[in-house]
N, C-alpha and C positions, 0 to 999 in steps of 0.2 A: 499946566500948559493947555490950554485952547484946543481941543479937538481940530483935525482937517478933516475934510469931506472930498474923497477920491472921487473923480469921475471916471467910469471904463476908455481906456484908449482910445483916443482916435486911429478912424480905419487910415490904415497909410502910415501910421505914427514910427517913428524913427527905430531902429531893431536896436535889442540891447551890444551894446562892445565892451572887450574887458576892458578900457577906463572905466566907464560903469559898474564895472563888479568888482574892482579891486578897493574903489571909494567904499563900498559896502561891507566887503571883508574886513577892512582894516577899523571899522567901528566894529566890530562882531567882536576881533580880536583881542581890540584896544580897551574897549567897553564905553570909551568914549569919544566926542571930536574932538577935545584936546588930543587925546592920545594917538587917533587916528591921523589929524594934522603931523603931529610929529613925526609918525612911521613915515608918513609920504611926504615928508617935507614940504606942506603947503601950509597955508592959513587956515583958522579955524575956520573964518566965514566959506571959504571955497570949499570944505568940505559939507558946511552946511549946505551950501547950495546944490550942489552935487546930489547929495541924499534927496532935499526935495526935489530938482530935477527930476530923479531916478522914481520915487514914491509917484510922481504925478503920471509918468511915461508909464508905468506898471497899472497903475489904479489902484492901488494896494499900500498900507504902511508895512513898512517893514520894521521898525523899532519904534519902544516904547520909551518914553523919558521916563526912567526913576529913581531914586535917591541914590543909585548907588551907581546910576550911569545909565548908557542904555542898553536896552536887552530885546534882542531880537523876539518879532511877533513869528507865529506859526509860518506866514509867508514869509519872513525873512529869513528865517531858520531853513524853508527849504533852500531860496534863495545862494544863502550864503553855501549849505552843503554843497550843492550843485557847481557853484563857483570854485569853492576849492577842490574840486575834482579838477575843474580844467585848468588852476593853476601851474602845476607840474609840465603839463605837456605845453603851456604856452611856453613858460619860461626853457625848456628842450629846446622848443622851434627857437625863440631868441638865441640862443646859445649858439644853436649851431649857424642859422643863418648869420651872426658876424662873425664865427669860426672863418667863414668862407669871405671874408672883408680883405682883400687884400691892398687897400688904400693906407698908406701913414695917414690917418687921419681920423678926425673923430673925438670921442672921449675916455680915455683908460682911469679909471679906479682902482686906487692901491689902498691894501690896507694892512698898516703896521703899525708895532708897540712904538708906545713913545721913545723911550731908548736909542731905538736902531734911528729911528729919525733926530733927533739931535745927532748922534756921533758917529753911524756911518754911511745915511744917505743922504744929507743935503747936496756933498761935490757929484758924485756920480747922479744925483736926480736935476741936478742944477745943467750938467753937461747936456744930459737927456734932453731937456727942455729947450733948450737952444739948437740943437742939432735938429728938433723936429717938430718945429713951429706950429705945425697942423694937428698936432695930436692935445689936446687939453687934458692934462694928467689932471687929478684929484686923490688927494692922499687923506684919507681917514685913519683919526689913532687910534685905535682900543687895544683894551686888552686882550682880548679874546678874537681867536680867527672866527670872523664871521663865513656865514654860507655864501660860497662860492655856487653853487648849482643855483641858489638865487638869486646871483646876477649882484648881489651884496656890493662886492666889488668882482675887476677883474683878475685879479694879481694882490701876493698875500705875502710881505716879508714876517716869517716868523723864526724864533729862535726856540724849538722844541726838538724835542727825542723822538718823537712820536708826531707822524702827521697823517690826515684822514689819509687812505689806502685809492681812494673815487679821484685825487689828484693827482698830478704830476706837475714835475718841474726838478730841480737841482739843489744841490746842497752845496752853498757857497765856501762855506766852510767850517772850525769849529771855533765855536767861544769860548774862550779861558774864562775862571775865574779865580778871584782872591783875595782877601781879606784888606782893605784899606780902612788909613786913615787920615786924618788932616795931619799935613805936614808943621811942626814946630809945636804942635801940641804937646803940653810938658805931661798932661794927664793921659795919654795914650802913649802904645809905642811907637816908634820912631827909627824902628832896624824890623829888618826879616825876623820873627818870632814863631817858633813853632805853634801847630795850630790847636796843640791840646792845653799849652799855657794862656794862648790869648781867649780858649774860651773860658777858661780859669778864673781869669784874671780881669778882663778888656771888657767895659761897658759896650755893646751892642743895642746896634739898630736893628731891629725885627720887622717880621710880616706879619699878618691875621694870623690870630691867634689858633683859629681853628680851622685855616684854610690849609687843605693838603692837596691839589691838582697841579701847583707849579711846583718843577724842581724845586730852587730855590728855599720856596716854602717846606716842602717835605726836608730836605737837609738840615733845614734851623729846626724843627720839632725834632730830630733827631740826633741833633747833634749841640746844641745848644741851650741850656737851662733856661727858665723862662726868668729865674732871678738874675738873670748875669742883662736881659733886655731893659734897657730903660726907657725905649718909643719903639713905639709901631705902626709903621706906614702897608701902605696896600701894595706899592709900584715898585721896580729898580730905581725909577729917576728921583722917587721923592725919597728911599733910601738916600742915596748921591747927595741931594739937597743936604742933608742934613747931618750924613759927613764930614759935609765942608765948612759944618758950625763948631767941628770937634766935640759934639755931644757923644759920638761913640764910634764905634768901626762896624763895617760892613760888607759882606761879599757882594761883588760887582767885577761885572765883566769888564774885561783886562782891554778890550779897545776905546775904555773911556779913559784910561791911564793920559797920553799921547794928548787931550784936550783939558785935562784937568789940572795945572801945575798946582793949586793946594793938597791934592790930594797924593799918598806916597803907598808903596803896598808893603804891608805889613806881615806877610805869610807867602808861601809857595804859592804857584796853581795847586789847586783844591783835582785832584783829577776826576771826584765823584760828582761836579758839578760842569767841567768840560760836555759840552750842547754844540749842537749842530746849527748852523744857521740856513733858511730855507726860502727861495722863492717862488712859490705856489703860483699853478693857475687849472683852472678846470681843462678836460682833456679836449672840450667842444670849440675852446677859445685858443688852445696853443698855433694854432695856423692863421690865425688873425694876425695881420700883419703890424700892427700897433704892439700887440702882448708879443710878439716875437723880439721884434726890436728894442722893447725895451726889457723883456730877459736876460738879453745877449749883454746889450751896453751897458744898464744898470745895476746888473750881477756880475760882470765883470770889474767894475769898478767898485763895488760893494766887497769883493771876492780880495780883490787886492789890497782894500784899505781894513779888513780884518785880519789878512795875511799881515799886514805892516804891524800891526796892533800886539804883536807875540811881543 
């Protein structure tokens, strides 16, 4: 790649802002602009620009193109340390300045397993939506609760035993679960079966073989033989998929029952996988008037269609 030739700033020249230094971080981070595109959800070329923008305004390169991405020059390396220094305390100030939002309105970010958004927040987030026109929800799936103190999202439905200690919010309620299977399947069973026969016996859907951070996961490594698995999937919902092919049976929480009529449960509640369900929000944002309102309305109807689900 073609050398550039920085000239020193002009006197007067525009001061730097963090848009400016977060475009920088997220290549540092990412190691590259694809990568940093993605983090910040822009186009590659915008990111490009950005960077030259920034290199020109500075007089200085800040990253090197090389085979393996790019990699911060001496001045960008200061650059970027100095940046993330003041990351923390900008994201603070955000935090708490829409803490103090007391308009319905605006944009709320939620983010939850795919699971709980198929089968028990579409009616209560559907209701939400219509009662409050002004607020533009965004609901992201993962697996994993992202950071909340980085503004990631605002609001976090999860289904765990354990939640960071830095948040608050409520526990809606608990999830059952229990062993099913497709119903009329001659190769599975087809009546309540104790649960030390069906791991005996019952071809099983499994999880990562070596993944041990989700309940779920820890329970099948201990409680079920790896010859008795005949597939292994990563999620609950792609477990459930493939249930409902009669390839084998699966623990799955008991408020997908109610949505599923191929599927029939084939064992008790399990009570060592009984989890709590949880609507998370940071402590900066609970008096935001958007994250209040949609705690109340959309955990209450959450609250109640998990209660129905026993």
């Amino acid at each position: 790649m073609p050398r550039r030739t920085f000239l020193p700033p002009a006197a007067g020249a525009d001061a730097l802002n963090w848009d400016d230094l977060r475009y920088a971080l997220a290549i540092a981070e990412q190691g590259s602009l694809a990568g940093a595109a993605r983090a910040l959800g822009v186009r590659h070329s915008t990111v490009l620009r950005r960077l030259d923008a920034l290199e020109a305004r500075l007089g200085a390169r800040l990253f090197e193109r090389q085979r393996s991405g790019y990699a911060p020059t001496e001045a960008g390396e200061l650059l970027v340390e100095h940046a993330g220094r003041l990351r923390p305390a900008l994201q603070e100030m955000q935090r708490r300045i829409l803490g103090r939002d007391l308009q319905l309105s605006g944009t709320l970010r939620l983010n939850v397993a795919h699971i709980t958004t198929l089968y028990l927040l579409p009616r209560p987030l559907a209701d939400f939506v219509r009662a409050h026109p002004g607020i533009g929800v965004e609901v992201d799936e993962a697996s994993q609760l992202v950071d909340l103190s980085r503004r990631d999202a605002d609001v976090a439905l999860r289904l765990s035993a354990e939640v960071p200690q830095h948040l608050v919010g409520r526990e809606l309620g608990r999830a059952r679960f229990r062993v099913y299977a497709r119903r009329g399947e001659r190769t599975l069973p087809q009546r309540r079966t104790p649960l030390d026969k069906l791991i005996a016996q019952a071809p099983w859907i499994g999880y990562e073989r070596d993944r041990r951070a989700r309940f779920f996961d820890r329970w099948m490594h201990e409680q079920v033989p790896s010859e008795r698995v005949v597939l292994r999937v990563d999620l609950l919902h792609s477990a459930l998929a493939m249930v409902r092919t009669g390839l084998g049976v699966a623990v799955l929480p008991s408020f997908v029952e109610p949505h599923e009529p191929l599927l029939m449960p084939v064992s008790d509640d399990i009570p060592a996988l009984e989890t709590p369900l949880w609507l998370l929000t940071h402590p900066d944002l609970r008096a935001t008037a958007r994250v209040t309102a949609f705690m109340q309305q959309v955990g209450h109807g959450i609250a109640q269609a998990l209660a129905q689900a026993r």
